[in-house]
N, CA and C atoms of all chains as a GROMACS GRO file, in nm:
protein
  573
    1UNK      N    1   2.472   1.521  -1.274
    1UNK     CA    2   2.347   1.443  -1.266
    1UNK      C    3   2.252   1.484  -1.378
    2UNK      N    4   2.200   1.358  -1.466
    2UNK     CA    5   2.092   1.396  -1.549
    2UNK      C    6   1.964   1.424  -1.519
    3UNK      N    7   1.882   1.508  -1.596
    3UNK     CA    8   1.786   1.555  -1.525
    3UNK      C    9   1.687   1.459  -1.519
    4UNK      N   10   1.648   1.343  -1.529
    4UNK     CA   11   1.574   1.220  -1.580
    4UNK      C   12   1.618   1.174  -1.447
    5UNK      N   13   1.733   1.167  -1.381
    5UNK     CA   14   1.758   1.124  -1.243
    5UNK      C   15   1.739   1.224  -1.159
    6UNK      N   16   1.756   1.374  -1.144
    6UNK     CA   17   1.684   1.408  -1.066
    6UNK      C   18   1.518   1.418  -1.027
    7UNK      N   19   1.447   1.408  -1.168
    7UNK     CA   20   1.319   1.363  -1.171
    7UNK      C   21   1.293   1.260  -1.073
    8UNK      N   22   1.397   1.136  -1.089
    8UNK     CA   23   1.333   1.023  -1.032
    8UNK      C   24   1.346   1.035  -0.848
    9UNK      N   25   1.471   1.132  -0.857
    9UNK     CA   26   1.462   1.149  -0.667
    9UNK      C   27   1.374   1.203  -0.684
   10UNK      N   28   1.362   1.330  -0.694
   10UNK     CA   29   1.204   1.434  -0.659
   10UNK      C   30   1.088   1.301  -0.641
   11UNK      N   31   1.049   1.192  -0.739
   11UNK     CA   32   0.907   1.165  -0.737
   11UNK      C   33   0.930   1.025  -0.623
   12UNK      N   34   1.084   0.976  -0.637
   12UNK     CA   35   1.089   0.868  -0.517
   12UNK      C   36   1.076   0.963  -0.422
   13UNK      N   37   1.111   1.069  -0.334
   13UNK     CA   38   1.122   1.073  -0.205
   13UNK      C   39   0.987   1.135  -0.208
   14UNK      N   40   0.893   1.238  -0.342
   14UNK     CA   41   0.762   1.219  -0.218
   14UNK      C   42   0.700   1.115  -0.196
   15UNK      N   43   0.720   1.039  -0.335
   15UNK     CA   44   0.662   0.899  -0.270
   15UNK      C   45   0.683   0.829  -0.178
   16UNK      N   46   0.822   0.825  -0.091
   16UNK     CA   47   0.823   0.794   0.047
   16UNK      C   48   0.746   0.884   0.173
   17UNK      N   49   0.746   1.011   0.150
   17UNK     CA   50   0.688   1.120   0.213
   17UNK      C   51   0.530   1.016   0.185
   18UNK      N   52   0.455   1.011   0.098
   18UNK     CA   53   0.284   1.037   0.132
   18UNK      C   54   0.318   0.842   0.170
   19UNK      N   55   0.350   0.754   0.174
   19UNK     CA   56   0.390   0.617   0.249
   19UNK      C   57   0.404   0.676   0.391
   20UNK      N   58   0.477   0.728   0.433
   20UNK     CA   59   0.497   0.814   0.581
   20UNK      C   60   0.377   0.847   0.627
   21UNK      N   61   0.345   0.949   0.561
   21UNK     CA   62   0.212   1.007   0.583
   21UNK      C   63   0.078   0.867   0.612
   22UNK      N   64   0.058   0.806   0.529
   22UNK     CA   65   0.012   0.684   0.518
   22UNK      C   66   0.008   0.608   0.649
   23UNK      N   67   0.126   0.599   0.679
   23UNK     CA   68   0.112   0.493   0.779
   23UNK      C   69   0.114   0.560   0.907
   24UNK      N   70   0.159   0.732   0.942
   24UNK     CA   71   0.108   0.798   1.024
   24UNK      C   72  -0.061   0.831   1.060
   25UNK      N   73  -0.095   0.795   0.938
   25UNK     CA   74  -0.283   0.829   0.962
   25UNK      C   75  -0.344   0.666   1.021
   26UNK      N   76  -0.245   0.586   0.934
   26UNK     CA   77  -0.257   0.461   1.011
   26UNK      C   78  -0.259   0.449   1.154
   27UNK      N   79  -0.164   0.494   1.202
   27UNK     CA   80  -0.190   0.467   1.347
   27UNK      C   81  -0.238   0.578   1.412
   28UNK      N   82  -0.227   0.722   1.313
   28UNK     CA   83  -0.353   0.807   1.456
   28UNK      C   84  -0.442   0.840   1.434
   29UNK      N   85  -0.527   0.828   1.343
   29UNK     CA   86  -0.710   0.803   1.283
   29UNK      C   87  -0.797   0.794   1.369
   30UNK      N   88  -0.882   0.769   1.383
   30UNK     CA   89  -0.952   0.750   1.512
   30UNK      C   90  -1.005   0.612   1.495
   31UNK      N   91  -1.103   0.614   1.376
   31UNK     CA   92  -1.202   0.529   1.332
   31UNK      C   93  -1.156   0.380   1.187
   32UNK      N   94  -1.216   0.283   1.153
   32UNK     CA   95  -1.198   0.255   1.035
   32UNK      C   96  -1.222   0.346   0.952
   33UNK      N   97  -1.301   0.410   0.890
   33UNK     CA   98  -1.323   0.494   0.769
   33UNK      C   99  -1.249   0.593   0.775
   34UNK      N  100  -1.212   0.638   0.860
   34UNK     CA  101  -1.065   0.805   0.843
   34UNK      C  102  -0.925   0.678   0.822
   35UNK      N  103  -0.896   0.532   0.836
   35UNK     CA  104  -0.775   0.514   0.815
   35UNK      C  105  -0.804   0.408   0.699
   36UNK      N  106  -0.943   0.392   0.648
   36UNK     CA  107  -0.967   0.351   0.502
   36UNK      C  108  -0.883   0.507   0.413
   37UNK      N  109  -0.943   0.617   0.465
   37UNK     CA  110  -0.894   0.726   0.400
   37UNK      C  111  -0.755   0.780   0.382
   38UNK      N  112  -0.650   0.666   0.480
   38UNK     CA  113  -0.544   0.729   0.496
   38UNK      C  114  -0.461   0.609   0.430
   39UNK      N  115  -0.497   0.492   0.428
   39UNK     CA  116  -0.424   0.421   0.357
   39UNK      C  117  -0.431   0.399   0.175
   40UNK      N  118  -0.548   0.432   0.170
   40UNK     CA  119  -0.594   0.477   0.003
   40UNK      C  120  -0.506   0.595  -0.098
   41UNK      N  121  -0.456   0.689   0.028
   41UNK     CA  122  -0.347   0.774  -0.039
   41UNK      C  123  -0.244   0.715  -0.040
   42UNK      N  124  -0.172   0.633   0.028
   42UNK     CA  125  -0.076   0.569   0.054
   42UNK      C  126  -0.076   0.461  -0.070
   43UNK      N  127  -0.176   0.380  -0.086
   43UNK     CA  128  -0.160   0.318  -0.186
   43UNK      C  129  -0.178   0.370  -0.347
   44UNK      N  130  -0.210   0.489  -0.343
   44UNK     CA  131  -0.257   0.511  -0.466
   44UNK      C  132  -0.179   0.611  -0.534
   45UNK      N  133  -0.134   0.701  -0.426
   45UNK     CA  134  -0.067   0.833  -0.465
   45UNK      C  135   0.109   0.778  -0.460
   46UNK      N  136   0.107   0.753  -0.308
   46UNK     CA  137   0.257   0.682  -0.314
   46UNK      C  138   0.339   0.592  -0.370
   47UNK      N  139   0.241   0.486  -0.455
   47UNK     CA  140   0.314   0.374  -0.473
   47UNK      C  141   0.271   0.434  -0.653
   48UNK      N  142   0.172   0.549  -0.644
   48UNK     CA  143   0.269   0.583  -0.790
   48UNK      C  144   0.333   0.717  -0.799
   49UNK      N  145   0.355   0.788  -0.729
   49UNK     CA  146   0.505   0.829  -0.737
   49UNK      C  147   0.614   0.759  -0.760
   50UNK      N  148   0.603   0.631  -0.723
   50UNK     CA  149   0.711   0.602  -0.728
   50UNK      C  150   0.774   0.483  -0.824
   51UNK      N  151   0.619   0.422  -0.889
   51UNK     CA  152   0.615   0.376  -1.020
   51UNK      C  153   0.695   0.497  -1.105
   52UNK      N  154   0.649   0.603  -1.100
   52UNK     CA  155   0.681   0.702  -1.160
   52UNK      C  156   0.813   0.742  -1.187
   53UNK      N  157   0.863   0.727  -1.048
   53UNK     CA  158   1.035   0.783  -1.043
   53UNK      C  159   1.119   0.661  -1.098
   54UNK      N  160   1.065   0.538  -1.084
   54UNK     CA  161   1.132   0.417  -1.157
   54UNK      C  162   1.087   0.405  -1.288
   55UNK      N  163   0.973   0.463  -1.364
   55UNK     CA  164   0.946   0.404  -1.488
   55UNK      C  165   1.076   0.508  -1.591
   56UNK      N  166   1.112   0.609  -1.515
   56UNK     CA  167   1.212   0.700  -1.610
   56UNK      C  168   1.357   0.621  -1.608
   57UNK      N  169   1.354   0.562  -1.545
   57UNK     CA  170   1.488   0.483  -1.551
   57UNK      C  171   1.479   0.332  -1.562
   58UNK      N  172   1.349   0.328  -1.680
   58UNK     CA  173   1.326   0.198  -1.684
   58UNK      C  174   1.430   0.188  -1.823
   59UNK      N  175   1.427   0.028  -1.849
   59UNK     CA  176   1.576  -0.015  -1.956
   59UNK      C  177   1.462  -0.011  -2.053
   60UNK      N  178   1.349  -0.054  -2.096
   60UNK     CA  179   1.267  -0.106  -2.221
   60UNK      C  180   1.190  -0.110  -2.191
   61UNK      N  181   1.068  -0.071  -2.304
   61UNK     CA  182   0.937  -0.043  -2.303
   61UNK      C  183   0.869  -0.156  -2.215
   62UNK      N  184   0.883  -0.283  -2.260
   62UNK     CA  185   0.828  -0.419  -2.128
   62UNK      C  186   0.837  -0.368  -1.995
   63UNK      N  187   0.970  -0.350  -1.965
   63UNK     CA  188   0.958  -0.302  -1.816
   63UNK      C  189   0.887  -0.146  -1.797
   64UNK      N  190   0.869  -0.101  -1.854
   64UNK     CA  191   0.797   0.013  -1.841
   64UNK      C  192   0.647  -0.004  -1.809
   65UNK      N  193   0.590  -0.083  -1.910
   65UNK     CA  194   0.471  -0.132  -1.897
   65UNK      C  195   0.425  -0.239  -1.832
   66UNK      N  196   0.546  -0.311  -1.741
   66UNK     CA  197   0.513  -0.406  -1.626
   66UNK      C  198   0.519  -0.306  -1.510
   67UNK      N  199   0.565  -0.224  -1.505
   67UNK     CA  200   0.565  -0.140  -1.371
   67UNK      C  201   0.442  -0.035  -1.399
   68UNK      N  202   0.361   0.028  -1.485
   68UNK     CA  203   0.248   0.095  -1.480
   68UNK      C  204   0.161  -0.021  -1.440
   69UNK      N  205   0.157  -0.148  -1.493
   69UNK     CA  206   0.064  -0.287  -1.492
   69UNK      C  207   0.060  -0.301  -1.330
   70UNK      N  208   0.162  -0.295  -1.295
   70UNK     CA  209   0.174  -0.298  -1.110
   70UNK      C  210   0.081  -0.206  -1.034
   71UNK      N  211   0.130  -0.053  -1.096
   71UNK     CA  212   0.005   0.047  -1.064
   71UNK      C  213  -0.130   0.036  -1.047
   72UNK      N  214  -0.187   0.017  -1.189
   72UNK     CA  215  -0.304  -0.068  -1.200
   72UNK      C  216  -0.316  -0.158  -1.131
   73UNK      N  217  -0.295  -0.222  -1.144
   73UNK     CA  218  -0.339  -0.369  -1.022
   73UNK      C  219  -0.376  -0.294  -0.871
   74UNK      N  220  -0.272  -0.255  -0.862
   74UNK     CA  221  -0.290  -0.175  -0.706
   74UNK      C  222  -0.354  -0.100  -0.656
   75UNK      N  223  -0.409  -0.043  -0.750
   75UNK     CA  224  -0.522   0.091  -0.755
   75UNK      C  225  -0.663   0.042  -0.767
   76UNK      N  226  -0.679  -0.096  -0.848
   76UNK     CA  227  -0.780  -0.166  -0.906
   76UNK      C  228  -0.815  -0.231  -0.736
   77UNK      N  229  -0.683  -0.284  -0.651
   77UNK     CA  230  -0.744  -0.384  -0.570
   77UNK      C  231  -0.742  -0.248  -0.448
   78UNK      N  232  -0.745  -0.139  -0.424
   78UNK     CA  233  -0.742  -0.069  -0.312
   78UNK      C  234  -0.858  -0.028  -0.319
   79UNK      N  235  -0.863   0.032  -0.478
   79UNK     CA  236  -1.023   0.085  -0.472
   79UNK      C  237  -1.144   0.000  -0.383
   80UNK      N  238  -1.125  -0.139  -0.490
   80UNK     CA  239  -1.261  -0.200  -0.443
   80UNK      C  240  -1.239  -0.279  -0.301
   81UNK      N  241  -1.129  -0.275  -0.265
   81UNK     CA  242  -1.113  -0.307  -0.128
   81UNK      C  243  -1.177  -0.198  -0.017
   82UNK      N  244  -1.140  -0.050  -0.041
   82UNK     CA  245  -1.177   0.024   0.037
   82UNK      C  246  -1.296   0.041   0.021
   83UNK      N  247  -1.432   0.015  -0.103
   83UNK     CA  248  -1.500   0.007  -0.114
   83UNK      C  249  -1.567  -0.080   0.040
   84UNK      N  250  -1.558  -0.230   0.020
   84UNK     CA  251  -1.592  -0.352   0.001
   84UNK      C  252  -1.598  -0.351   0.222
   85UNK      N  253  -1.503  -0.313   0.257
   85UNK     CA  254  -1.434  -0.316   0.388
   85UNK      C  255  -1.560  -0.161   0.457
   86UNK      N  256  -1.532  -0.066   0.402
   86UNK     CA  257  -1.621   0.058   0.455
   86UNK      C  258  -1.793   0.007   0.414
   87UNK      N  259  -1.847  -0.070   0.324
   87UNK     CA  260  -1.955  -0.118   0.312
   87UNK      C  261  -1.975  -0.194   0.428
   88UNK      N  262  -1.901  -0.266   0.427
   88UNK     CA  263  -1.956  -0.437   0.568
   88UNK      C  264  -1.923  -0.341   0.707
   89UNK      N  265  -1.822  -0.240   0.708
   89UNK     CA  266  -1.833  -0.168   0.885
   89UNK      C  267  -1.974  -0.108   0.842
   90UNK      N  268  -2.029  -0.029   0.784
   90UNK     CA  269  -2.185  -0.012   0.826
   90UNK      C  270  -2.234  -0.076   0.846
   91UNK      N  271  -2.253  -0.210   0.759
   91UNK     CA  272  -2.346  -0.303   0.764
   91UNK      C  273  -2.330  -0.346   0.962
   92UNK      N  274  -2.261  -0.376   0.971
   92UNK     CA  275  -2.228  -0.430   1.089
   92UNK      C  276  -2.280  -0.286   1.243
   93UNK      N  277  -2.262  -0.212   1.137
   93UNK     CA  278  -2.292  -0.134   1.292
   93UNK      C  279  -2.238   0.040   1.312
   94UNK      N  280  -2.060   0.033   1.259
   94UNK     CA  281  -1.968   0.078   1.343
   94UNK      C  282  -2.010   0.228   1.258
   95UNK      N  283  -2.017   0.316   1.375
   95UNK     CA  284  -2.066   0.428   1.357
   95UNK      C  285  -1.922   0.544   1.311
   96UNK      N  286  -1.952   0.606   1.206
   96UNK     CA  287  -1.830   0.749   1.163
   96UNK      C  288  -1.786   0.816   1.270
   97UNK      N  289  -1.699   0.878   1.255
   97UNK     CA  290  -1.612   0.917   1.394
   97UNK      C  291  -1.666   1.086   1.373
   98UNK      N  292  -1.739   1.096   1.477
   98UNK     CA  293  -1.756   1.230   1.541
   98UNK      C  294  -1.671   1.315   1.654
   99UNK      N  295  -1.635   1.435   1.610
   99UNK     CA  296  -1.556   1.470   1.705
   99UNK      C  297  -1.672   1.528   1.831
  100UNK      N  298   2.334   0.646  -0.770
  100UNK     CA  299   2.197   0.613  -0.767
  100UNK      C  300   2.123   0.510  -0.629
  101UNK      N  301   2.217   0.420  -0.694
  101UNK     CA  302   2.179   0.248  -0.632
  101UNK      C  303   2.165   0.285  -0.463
  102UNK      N  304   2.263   0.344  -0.417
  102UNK     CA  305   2.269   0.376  -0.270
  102UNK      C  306   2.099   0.449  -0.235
  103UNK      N  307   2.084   0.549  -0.332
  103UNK     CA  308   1.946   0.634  -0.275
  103UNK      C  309   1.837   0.540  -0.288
  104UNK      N  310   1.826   0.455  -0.407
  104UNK     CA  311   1.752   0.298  -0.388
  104UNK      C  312   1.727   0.278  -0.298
  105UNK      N  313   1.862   0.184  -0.274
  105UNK     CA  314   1.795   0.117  -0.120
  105UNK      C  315   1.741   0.169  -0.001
  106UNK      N  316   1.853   0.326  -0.030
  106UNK     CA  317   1.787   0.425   0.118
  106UNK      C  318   1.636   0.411   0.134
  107UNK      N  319   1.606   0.478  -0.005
  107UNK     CA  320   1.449   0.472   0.012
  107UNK      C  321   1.398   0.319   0.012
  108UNK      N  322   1.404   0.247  -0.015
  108UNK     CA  323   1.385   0.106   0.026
  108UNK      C  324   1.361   0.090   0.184
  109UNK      N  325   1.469   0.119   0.221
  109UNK     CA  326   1.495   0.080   0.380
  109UNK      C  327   1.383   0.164   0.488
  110UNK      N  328   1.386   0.300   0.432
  110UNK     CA  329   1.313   0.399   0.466
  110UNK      C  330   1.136   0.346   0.483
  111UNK      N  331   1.120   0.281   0.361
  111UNK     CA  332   0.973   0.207   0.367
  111UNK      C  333   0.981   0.106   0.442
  112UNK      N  334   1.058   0.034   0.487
  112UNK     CA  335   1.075  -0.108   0.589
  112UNK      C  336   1.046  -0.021   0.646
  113UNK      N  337   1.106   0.069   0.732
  113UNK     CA  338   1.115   0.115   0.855
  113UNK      C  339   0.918   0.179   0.863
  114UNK      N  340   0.857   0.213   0.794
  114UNK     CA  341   0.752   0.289   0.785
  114UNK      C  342   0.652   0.133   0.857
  115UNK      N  343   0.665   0.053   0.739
  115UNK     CA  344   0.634  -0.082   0.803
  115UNK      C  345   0.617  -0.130   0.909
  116UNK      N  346   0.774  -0.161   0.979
  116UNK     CA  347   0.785  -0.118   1.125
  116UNK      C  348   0.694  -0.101   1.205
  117UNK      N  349   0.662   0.022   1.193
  117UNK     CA  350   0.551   0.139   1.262
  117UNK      C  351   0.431   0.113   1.266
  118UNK      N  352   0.423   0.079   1.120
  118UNK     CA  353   0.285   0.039   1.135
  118UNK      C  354   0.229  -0.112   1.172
  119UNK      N  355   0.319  -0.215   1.223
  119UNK     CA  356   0.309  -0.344   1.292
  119UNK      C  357   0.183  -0.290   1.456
  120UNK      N  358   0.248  -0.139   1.480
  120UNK     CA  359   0.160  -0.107   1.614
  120UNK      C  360   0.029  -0.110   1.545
  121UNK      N  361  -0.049  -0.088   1.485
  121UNK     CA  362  -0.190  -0.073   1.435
  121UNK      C  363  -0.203  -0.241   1.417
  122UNK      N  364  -0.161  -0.315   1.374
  122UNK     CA  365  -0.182  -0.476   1.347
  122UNK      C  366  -0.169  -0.532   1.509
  123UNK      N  367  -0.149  -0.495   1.587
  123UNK     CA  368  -0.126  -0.552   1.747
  123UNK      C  369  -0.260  -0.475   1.794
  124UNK      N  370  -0.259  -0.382   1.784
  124UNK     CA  371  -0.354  -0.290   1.831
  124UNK      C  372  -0.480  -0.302   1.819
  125UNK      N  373  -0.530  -0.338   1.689
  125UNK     CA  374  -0.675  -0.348   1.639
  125UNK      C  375  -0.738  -0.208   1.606
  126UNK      N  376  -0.856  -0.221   1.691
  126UNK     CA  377  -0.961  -0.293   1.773
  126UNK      C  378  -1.047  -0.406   1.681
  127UNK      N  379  -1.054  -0.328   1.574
  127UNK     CA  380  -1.184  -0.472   1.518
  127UNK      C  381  -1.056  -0.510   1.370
  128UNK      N  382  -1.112  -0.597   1.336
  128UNK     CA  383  -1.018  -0.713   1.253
  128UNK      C  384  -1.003  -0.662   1.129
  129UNK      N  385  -1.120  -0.538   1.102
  129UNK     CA  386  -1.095  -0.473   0.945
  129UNK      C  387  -0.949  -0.340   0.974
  130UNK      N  388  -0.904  -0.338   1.095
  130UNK     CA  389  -0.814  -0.241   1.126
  130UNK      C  390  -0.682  -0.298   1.124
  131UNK      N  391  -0.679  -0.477   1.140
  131UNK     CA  392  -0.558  -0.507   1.132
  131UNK      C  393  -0.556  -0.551   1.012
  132UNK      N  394  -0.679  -0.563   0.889
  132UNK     CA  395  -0.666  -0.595   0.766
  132UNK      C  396  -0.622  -0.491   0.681
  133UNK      N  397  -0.612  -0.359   0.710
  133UNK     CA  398  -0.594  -0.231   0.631
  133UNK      C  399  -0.469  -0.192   0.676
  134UNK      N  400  -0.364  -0.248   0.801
  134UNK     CA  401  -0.247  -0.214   0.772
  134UNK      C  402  -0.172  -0.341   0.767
  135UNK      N  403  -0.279  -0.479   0.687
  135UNK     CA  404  -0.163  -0.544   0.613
  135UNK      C  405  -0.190  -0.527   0.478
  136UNK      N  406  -0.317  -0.471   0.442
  136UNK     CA  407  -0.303  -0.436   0.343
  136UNK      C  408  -0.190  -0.318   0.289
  137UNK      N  409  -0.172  -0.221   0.369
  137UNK     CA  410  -0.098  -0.142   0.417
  137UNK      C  411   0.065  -0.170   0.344
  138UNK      N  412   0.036  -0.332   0.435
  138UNK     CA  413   0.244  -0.358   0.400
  138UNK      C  414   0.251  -0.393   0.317
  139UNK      N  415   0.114  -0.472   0.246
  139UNK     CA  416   0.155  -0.531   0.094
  139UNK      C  417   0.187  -0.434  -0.001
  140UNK      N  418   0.095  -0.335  -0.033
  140UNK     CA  419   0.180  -0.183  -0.081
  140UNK      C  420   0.295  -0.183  -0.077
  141UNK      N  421   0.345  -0.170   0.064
  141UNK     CA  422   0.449  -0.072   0.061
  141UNK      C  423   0.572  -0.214   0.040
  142UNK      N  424   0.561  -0.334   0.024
  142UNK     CA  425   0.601  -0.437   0.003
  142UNK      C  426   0.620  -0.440  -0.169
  143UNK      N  427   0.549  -0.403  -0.223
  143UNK     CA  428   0.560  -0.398  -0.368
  143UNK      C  429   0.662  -0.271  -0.387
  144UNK      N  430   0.619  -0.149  -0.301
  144UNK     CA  431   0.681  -0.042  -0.359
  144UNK      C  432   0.882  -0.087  -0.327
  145UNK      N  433   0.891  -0.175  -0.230
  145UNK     CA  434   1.024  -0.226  -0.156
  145UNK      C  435   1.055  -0.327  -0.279
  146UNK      N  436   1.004  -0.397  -0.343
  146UNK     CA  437   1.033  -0.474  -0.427
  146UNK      C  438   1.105  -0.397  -0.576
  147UNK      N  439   1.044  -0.334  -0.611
  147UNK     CA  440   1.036  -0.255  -0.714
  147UNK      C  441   1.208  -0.178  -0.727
  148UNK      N  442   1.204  -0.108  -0.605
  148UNK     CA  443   1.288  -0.016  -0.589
  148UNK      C  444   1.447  -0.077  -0.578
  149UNK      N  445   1.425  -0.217  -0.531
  149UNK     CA  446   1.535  -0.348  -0.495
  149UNK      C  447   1.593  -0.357  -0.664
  150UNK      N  448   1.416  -0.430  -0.703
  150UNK     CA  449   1.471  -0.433  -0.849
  150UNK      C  450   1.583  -0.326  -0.958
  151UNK      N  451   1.564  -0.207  -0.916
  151UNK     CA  452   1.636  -0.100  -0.976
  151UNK      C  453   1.747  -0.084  -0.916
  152UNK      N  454   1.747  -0.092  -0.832
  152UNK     CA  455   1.908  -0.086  -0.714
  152UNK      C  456   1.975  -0.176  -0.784
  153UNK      N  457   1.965  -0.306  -0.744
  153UNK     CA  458   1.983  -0.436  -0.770
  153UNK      C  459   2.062  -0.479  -0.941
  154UNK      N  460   1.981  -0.454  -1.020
  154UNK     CA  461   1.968  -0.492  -1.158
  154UNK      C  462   1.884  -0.640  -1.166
  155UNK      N  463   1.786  -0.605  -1.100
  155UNK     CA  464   1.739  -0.775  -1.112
  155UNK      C  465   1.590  -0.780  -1.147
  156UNK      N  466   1.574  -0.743  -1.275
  156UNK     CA  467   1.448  -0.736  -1.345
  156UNK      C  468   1.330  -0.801  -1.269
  157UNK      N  469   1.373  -0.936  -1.231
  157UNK     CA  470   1.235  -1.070  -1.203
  157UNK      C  471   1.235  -1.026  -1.112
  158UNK      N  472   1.284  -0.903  -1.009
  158UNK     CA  473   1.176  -0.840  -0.863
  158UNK      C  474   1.090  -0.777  -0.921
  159UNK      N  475   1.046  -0.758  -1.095
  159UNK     CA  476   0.935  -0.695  -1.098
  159UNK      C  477   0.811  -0.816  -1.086
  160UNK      N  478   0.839  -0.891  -1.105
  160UNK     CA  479   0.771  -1.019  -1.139
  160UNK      C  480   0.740  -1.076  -1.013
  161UNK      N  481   0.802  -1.048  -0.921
  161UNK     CA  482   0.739  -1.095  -0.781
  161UNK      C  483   0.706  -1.009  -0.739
  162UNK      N  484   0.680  -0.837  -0.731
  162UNK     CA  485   0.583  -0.686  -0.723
  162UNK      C  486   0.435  -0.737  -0.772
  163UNK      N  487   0.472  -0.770  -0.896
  163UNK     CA  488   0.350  -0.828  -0.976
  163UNK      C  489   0.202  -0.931  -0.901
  164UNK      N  490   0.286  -0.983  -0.887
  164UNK     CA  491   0.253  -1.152  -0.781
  164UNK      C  492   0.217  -1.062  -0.660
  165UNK      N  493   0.285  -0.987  -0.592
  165UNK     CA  494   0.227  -0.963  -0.474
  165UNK      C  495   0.080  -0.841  -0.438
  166UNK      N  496   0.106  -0.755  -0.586
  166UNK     CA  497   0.010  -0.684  -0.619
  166UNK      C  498  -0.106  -0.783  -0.587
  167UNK      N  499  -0.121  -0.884  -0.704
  167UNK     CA  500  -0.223  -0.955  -0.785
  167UNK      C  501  -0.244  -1.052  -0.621
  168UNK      N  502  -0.190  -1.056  -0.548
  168UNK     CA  503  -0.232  -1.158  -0.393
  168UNK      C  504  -0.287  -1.066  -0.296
  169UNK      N  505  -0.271  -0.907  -0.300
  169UNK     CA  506  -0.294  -0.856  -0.198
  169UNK      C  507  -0.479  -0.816  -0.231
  170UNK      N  508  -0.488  -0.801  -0.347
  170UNK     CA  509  -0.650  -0.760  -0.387
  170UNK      C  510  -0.717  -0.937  -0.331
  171UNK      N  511  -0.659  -1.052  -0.372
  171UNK     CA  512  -0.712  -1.174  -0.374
  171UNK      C  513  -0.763  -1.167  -0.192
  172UNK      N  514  -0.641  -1.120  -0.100
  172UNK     CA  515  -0.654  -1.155   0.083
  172UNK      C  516  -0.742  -1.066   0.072
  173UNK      N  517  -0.752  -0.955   0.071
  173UNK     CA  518  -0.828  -0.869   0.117
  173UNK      C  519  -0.988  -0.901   0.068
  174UNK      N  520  -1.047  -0.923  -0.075
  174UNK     CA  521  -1.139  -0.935  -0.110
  174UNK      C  522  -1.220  -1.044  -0.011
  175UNK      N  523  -1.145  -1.155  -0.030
  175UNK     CA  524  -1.197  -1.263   0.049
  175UNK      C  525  -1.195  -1.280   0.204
  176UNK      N  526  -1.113  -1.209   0.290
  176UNK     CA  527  -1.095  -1.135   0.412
  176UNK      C  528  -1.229  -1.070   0.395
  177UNK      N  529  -1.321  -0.982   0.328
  177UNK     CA  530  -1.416  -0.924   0.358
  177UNK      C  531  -1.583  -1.041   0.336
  178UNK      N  532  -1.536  -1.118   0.212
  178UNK     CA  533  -1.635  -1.158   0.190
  178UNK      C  534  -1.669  -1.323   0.283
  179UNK      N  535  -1.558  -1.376   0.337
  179UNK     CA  536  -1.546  -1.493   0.404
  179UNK      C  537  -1.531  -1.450   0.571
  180UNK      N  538  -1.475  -1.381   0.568
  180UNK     CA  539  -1.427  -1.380   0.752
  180UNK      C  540  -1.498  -1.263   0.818
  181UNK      N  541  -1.485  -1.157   0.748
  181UNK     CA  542  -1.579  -1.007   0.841
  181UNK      C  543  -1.721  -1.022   0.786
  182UNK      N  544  -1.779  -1.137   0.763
  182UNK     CA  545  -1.915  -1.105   0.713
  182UNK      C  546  -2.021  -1.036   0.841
  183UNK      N  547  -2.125  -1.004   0.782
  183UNK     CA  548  -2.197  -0.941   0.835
  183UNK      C  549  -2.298  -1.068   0.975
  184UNK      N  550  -2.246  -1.171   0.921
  184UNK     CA  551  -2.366  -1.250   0.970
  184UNK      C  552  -2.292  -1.296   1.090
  185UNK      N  553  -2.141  -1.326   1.107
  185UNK     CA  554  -2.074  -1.293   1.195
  185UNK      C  555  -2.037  -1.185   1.329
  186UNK      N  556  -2.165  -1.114   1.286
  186UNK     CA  557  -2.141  -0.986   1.371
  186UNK      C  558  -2.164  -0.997   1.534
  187UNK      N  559  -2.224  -1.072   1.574
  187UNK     CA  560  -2.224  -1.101   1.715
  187UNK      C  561  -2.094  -1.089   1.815
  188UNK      N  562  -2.016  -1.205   1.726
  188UNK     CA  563  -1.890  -1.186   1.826
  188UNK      C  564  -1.765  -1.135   1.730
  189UNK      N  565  -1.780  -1.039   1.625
  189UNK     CA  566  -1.671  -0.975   1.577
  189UNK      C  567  -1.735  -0.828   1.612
  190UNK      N  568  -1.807  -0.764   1.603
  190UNK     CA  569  -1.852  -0.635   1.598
  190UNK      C  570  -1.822  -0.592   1.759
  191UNK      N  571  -1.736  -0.514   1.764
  191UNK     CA  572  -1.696  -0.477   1.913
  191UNK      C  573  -1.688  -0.326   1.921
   0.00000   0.00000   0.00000
């Protein structure tokens, strides 16, 4: 095995690991804003790990730079989503989770 | 290779799965919007990984597309449907 492919397991499987993680905070969070916080890693950290582990075994520079372009996008629409979503639950009311 | 692909492919369906309980569940409507935002992620990251398994370049091109749709639901999900002025009978 070349080491360019073991790279790409190492960064695919944590990137399945913090997706896991992700969707475990998903369902045991308490509040919106702790599972704004848990899906933001999930989208941001996980889905580039794993841009990551595929861009080394990409065929040509295009596909290389359509799969970072994916990143971006994804990071661009989580940010201001998690922004946008944790703004309007205050507005509305819903109080931070106190233990 | 191709086999650990899909594994991990399949591995994210299954994560998916799981997280369908939070979209049944709620309680308020920005909770079932954050784990479909949730699948669209992990829907791109399933696309992607197909594509490399596969050999089939144009699944990057529909990753792409689904990236560029999931910022579009969500934005307008906040600014059309959870508005604030709505809060009477969404705020629970």
């Amino acid at each position: 095995m070349q080491l360019t492919d073991f790279l790409t397991l190492l960064l695919l499987l944590a990137g399945a690991g913090f997706f896991l993680a992700g969707t475990v905070g998903l369902l045991r969070f308490p509040d919106v804003y702790t599972r704004l916080h848990a899906l933001t890693k999930a989208d941001n950290v996980g889905l580039g790990l794993v841009v990551a582990g595929l861009v080394l075994q990409a065929e040509s520079w295009a596909a290389m730079g359509k799969l970072l372009l994916i990143w971006l996008l994804v990071l661009l629409a989580s940010a201001s989503v998690a922004h946008l979503v944790a703004r309007t639950a205050l507005q509305k009311g819903i109080r931070p989770w106190k233990r | 290779m191709a086999v650990f692909y899909s594994g991990v492919a399949l591995f994210l369906l299954l994560t998916l799965v799981a997280g369908l309980w939070r979209v049944l569940q709620g309680p308020t409507p920005a909770d079932r919007m954050l784990a479909a935002q949730l699948f669209g992620t992990t829907a791109v990251a399933c696309l992607l990984l197909l594509a490399q398994a596969f050999g089939r370049p144009h699944l990057r091109d529909v990753a792409l597309v689904f990236a560029l749709l999931a910022a579009v639901t969500a934005v307008a999900f906040v600014r059309r449907t959870w508005t604030v002025r709505e809060e009477d009978d969404a705020a629970d």
